[in-house]
C-alpha positions in Angstrom: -49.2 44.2 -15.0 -49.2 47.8 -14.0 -50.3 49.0 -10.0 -53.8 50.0 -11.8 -54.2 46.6 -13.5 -53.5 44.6 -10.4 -55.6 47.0 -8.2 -58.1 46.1 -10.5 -58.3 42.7 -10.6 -57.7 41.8 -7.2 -59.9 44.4 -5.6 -56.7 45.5 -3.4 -56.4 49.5 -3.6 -53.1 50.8 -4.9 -52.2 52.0 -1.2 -52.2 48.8 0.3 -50.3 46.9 -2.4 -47.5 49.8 -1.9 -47.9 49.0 2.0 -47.8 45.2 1.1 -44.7 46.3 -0.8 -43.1 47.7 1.8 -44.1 44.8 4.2 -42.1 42.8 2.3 -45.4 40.9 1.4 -45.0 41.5 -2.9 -41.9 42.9 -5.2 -42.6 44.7 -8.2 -40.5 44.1 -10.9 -38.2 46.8 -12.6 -40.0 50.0 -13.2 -40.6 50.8 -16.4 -41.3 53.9 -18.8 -43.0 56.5 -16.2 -41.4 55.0 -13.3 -45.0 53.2 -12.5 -44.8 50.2 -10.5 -45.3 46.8 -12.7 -45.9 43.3 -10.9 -45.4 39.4 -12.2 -48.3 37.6 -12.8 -47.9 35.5 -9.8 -48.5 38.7 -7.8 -52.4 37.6 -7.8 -51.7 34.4 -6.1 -49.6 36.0 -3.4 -52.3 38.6 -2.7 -55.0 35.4 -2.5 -52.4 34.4 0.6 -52.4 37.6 1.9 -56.0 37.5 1.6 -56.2 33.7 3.2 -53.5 34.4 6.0 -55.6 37.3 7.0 -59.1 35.5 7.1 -57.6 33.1 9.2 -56.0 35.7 11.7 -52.6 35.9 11.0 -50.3 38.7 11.3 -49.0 40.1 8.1 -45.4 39.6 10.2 -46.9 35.9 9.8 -48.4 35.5 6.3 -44.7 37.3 5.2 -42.2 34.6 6.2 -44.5 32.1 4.5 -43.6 34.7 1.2 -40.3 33.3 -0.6 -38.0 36.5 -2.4 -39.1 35.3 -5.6 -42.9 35.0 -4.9 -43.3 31.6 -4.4 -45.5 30.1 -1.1 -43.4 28.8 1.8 -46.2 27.3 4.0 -45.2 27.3 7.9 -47.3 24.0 8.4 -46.8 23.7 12.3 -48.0 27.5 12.4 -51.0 27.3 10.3 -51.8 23.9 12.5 -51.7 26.4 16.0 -53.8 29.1 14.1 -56.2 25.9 13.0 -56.4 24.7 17.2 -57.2 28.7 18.1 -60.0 29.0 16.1 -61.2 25.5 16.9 -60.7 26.7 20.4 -63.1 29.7 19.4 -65.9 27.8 17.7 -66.3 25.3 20.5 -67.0 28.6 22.7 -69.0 30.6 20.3 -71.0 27.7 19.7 -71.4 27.2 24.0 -72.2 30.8 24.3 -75.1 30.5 21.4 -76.6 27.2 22.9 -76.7 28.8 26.2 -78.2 32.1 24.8 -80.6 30.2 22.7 -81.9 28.2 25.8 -82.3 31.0 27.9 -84.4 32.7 25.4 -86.7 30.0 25.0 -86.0 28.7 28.9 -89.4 27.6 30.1 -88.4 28.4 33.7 -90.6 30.8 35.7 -87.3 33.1 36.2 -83.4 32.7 34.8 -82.4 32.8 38.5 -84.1 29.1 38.6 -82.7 27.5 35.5 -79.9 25.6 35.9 -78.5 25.9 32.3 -78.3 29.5 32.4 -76.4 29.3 36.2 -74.2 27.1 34.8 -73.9 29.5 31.9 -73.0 32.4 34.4 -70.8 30.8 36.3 -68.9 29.5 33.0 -68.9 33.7 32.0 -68.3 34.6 35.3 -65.3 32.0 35.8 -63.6 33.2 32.3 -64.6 30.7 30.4 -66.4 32.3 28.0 -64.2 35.5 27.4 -62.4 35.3 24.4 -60.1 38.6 24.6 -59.1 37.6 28.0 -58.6 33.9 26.4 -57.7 34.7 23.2 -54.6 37.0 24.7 -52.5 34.4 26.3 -53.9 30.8 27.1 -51.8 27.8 24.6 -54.9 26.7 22.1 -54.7 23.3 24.1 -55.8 25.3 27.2 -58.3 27.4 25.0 -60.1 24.2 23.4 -60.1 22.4 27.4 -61.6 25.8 28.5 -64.0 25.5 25.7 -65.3 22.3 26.1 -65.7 22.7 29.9 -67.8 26.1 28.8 -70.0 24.4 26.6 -70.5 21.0 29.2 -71.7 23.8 31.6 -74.1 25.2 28.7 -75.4 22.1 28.2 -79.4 21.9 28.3 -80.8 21.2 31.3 
């Protein structure tokens, strides 16, 4: 398949897949005729990992050693299991921070100041708990998912 063809199907412009090509991400095979770029038909499926390694957060440094030469998937299993325990970490604190918001929007507390789910829900914000860049930058996912879970026990309804 031709640059065009491949651009086509997959819905990836022709910039990025000579940027993917340069990444080391795809290989064309031998130019033909005009000199324009042609790619095996297993160029698809590598695009889908692209597309996959991406969705899930990973660095196209990442999603490119799990690329063999010829094409072919080389899944990095113990990375894709650390990328799995970060966003775990992530939706145990997105879903904390949406109970707490939902409670105090329907809190039936005269004031926020008196309802002990949304203090416990400052304090939890106020303590780091809830902040995923600051998270998200450095903390091991074990230490994200314990931060997590303590964020949402202190979201808790109450």
């Amino acid at each position: 398949m031709d640059i065009a063809e491949v651009a086509r199907r997959s819905g990836v412009p022709a910039s990025t897949l000579r940027y993917y090509e340069r990444r080391g991400l795809i290989a064309p095979l031998e130019r033909e005729g005009a000199g324009r770029r042609r790619y095996p038909a297993g160029v698809m499926n590598q695009l889908a990992l692209i597309a996959l390694g991406q969705a899930a957060g990973l660095s196209l440094d990442e999603i490119r050693t799990m690329v063999l030469p010829n094409g072919e998937p080389s899944v990095d299993r113990g990375l894709l299991a650390s990328k799995a325990d970060e966003i775990d970490a992530q939706v145990l604190r997105l879903r904390a921070v949406s109970r707490g918001l939902r409670h105090a929007a329907a809190c039936p507390a005269p004031s926020h100041a008196q309802c002990p789910t949304f203090q416990r829900l400052l304090k939890a914000a106020a303590a780091g708990a809830l902040d995923l860049q600051r998270e998200g930058g450095g903390a091991p996912p074990a230490e994200q998912a314990r931060r997590a879970r303590k964020a949402r026990a202190g979201a808790s309804p109450g």
